[in-house]
N, C-alpha and C positions, 0 to 999 in steps of 0.2 A: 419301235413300239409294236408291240404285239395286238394284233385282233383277234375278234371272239365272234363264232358263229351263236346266231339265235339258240341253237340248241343247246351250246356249250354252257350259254348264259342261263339255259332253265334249269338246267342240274344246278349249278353256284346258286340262284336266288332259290330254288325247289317251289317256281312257280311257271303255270304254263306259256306258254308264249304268246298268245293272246292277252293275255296280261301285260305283258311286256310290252309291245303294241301296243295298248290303250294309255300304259303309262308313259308310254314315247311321244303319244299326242298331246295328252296333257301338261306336260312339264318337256319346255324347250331345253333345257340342260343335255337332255340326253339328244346326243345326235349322234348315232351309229354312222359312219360312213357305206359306201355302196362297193360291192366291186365289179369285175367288167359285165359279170351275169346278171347283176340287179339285186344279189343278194348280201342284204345287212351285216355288214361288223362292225361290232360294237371296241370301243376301247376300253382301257383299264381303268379311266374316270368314269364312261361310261355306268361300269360294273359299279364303281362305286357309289355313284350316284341314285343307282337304282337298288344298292343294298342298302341302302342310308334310306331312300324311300320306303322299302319292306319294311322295317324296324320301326320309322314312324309310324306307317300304317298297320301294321300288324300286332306289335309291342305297344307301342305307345300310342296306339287307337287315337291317330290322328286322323281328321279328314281328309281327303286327297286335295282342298283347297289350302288345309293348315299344314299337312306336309309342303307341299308347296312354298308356301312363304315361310316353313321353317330352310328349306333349302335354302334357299334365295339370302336370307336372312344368314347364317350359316355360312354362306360362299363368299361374300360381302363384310362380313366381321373385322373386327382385330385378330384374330390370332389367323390369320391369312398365313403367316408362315410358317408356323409349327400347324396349320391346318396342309398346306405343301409338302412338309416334311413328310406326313402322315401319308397322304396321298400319294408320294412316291415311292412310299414303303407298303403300302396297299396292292398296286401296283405291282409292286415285284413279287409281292407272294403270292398273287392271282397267275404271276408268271409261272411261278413255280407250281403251285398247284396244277395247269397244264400240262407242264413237262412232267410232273410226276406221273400226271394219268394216261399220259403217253406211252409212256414205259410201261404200264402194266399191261 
């Protein structure tokens, strides 16, 4: 499974990283793991959690109380496995997206 530095994650959402951090506190879904130096990476649920967040709140001018419980809401559903399916296809193109901007 591939990790993602804070930075790599504010180019994907195109918001600053302090954002990212407030939104990290506020919603327990997102839990970047740590590595040996203290600094955060994020996973590809991560990413997605927090781009599903943007699009409530920015798009659909949700509160960050009612994004919230739309996540939760959301994560908990019936379509949990065609929601899986999604997410592991999400997933690999945030992979690729990487590798591509490697190579350049």
């Amino acid at each position: 499974m591939a990790f993602y530095t804070i930075a790599q994650v504010e180019r994907v959402l195109g918001v600053k990283a302090h954002v990212i951090r407030y939104w990290e506190k506020e919603i327990p879904l997102i839990q970047p793991d740590k590595d040996d130096g203290g600094r955060k990476l994020y996973s590809g649920r991560d990413i997605q959690i927090l781009l599903r967040l943007k699009h409530l709140l920015y798009e659909r001018r949700f509160t960050l109380e009612g994004a919230k419980e739309e996540l939760y809401r959301e994560l908990s559903g019936d379509a949990q496995d065609l929601g899986g399916m999604i997410s592991a296809l999400k997933s690999q193109l945030l992979d690729l997206y990487f590798l591509l901007k490697k190579g350049k």
